[in-house]
N, C-alpha and C positions, 0 to 999 in steps of 0.2 A: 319551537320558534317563540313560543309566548313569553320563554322565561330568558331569552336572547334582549325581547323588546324589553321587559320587564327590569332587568340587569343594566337595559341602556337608561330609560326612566331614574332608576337611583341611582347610576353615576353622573346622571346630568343634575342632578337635584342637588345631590351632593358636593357638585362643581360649583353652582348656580350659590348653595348657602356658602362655600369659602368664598368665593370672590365678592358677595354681600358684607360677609365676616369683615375681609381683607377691607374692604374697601371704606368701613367702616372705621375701622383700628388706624387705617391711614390719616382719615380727617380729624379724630382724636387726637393723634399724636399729633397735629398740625396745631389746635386748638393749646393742647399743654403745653406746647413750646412758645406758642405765643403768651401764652399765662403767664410762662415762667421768666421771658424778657421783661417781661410790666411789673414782677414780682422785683426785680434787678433795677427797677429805675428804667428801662425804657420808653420809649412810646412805641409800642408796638400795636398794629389796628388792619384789622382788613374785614372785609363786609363780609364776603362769602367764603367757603369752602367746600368747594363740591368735585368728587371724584368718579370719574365714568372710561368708559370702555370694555363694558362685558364682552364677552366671558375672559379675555386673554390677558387684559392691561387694566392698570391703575394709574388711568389719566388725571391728575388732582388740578385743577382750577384755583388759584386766589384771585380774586376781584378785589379794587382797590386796595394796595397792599399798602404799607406806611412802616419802614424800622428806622425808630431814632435811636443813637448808642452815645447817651451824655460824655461816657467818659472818652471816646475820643472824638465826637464832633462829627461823627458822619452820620449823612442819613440817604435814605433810599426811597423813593416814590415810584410807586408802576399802579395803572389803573388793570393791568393784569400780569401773573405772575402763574404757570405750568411747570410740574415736575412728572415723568412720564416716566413708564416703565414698565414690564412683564409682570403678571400676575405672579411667575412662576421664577421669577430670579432680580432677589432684590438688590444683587451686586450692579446691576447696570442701571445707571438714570442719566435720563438726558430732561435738562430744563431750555424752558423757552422762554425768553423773557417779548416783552410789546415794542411797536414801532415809534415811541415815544415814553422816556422815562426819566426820571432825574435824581442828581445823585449831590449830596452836600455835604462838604470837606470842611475844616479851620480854615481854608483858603477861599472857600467861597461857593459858589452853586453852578453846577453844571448841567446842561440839559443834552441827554442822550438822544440820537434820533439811529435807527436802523432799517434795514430792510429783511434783513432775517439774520437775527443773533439768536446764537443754541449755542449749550454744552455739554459734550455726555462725557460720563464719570464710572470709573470703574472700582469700585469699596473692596481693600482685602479686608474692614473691619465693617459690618455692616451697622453693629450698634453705635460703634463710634464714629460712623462716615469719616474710615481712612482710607484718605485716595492711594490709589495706586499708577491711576493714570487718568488723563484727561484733557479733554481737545475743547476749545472755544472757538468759535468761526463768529464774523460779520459781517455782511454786506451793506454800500453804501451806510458805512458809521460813519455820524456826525456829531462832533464835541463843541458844545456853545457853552464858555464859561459865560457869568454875565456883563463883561465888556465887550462880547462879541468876537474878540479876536481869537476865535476857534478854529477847527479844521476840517475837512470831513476826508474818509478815507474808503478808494474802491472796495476794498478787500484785507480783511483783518484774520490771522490765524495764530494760534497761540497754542502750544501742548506743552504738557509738564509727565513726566513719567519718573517714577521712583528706581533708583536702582536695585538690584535682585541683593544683592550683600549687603544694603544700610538699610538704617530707618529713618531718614531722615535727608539721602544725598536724592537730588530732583536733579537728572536732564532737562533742559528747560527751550527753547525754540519760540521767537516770535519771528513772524513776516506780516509788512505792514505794505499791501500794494497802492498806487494812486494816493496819494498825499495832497491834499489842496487847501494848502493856507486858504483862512477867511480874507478878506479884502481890508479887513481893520490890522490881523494878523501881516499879512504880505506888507502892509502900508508901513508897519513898526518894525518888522527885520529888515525887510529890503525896500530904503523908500526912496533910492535911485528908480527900482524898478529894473533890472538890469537883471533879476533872475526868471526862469521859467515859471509858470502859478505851481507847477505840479511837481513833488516831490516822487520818484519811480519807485522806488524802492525802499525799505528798512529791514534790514535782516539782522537777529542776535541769535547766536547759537550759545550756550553754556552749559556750567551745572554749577547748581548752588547747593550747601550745606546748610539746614538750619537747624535749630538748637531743641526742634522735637519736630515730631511729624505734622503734615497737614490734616486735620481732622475736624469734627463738628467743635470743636474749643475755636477754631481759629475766627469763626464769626461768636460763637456765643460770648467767651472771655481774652480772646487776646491773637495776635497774630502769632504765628511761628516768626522768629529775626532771624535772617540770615549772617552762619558766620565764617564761609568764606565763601568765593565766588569765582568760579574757573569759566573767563571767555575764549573759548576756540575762538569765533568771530563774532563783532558787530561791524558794521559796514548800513552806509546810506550814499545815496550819490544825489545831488541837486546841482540841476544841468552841469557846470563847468567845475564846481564843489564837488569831488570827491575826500572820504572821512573812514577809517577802519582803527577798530580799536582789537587787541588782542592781550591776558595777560591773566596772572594770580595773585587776588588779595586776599588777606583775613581780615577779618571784622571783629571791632571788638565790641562787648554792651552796648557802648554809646552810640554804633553804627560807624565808626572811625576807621579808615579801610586805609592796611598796612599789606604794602608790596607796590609791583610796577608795571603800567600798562603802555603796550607800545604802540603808538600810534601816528599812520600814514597817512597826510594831508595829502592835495593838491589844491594848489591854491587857497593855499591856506589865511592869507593876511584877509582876504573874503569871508572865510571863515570868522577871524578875529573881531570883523566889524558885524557880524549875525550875534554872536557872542556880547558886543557892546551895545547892540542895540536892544538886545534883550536883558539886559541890564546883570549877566552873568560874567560881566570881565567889566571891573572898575577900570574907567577912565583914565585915573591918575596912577595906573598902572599900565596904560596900555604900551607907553613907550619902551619902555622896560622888558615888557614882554616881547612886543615884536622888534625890540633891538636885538636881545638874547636868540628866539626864534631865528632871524633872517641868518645869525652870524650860522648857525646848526644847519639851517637849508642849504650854506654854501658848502659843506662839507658833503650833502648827499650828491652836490652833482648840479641843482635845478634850484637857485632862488625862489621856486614856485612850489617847491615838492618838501613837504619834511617831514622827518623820517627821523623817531625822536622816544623813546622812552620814558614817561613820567614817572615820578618816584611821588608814593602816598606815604603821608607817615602823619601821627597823630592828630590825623584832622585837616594837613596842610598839604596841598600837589605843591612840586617843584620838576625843574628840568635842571639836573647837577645842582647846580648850588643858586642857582634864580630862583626865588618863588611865584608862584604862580597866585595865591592868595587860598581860601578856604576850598576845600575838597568837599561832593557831597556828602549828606549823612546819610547813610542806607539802611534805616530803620523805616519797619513798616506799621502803621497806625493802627 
């Protein structure tokens, strides 16, 4: 028996010095990668780094985190920052980010509020952190750009998964429950006031092509660009506004998205004035458009209902030979 207990003594020991090892090697790497943003011109900075969970997990802690990235203008603030995972299998990690954090873009500064944002990641490349899959969730998320006119959302879920024959084709899936324009927000799209506060629903189904895989490059030097884009569905409804888009484009470098997306209004001149108020449909086009528009809706059946194919090409939407003015660019930062 003594060489039973003895046997167990040194493979605890043994456990006990790799998961020390491990746990160690983890906050190192945490420290060179931060070394190595500062080395690049960042400002990268965080007070602590500490990893716990014996014997089974490498739970790692950053405290006060800070990534600024000069060359495209974004930055990130979390007074705390969690990457979590098995001692014994470093293909699965789930992060957790804090109930307040903020994030700043060329556009300006946003302050994240949640109630439990997590996402776990599944690496077919472990050195390279290539995803293969991965799901993000949040509850009661709140977006405050700094005009206020933000929104906060019940329920937020978002996966991306790779497909088995590329390296590079993502199935992609968001749903966005409870939508509730801020009051500065509501005040600027709809300031009859004549819509509901809460948006039900947002659903996009797709899959996107991009031009290399998602992996630890795409925060340290550059995004992956997307360069085509297949929607099975998007669809939103706000109360008496219903919206579904469906279709396939290619993109080229500059983000300029060629092909045609079909798309089912109701009540759509509603539409057109959410559109103008949010300053995405010029004024001195509006007549034009919803001349064109009403003549298309009498053809489906419902002055109210349109039913209508847009054609993308070098940067410009049209419906047949109307243009509609600048298409967006769908290049990622």
């Amino acid at each position: 028996m003594k060489w039973i207990f003895g046997t167990a003594v040194a493979l605890a020991a043994l456990w006990g010095g790799f998961w020390f090892v491990g746990a160690s090697t983890v906050e190192k790497e945490a420290e060179t990668w931060m070394s190595a943003r500062q080395a690049e011109g960042w400002a990268a900075e965080v007070s602590s780094v500490e990893t716990r969970g014996f014997p089974n997990r490498f739970d790692t802690t950053f405290t006060d985190i800070e990534l600024v990235d000069p060359d495209t203008g974004w930055a990130w603030r979390a007074p705390m920052f969690q990457l979590l995972r098995l001692s014994y299998d470093a293909e699965k990690v789930i992060a957790v980010w804090p109930p307040e954090q903020s994030i700043a873009t060329p556009q300006g500064r946003i302050n994240v509020t949640s109630k439990d944002m997590r996402a776990s990641a599944d690496f077919a490349n472990v050195e390279a952190l290539e995803i293969d899959s991965a799901t993000w969730t949040a509850e009661t998320l709140g977006l405050t750009p700094e005009d206020g006119a933000g929104l906060t959302i019940d329920k937020a879920l978002m996966a991306l998964r790779r497909q088995a024959e590329t390296k590079a084709d993502y199935d992609l899936a968001l749903t966005l429950t409870g939508l509730t324009p801020s009051k500065a927000a509501k005040a600027k799209l709809d300031p009859s006031g004549l819509l509901p506060q809460r948006i039900e629903k947002v659903v996009i189904d797709g899959v996107a092509r991009f031009d290399r895989a998602w992996d630890r490059s795409a925060l340290e030097k550059s995004r992956p660009q997307p360069t085509s884009l297949t929607l099975k569905e998007a669809r939103a409804a706000w109360g008496p506004l219903s919206l579904r888009f469906a279709g396939d484009v290619e993109i080229d470098a500059q983000g300029r998205a060629t092909g045609k997306v079909s798309i089912k209004a109701e009540n759509w001149v509603e539409m057109l004035d959410l559109a103008q108020n949010a300053g995405a449909l010029n004024p001195d086009l509006r007549p034009l458009v919803e001349g064109t528009l009403q003549l298309m809706a009498g053809f489906s059946g419902s002055s109210k209902t349109l039913d209508v194919p847009i054609t993308l090409s070098g940067g410009k939407a049209s419906v047949g030979f109307i243009p509609l003015g600048e298409a967006p660019r769908l290049r990622l930062r």
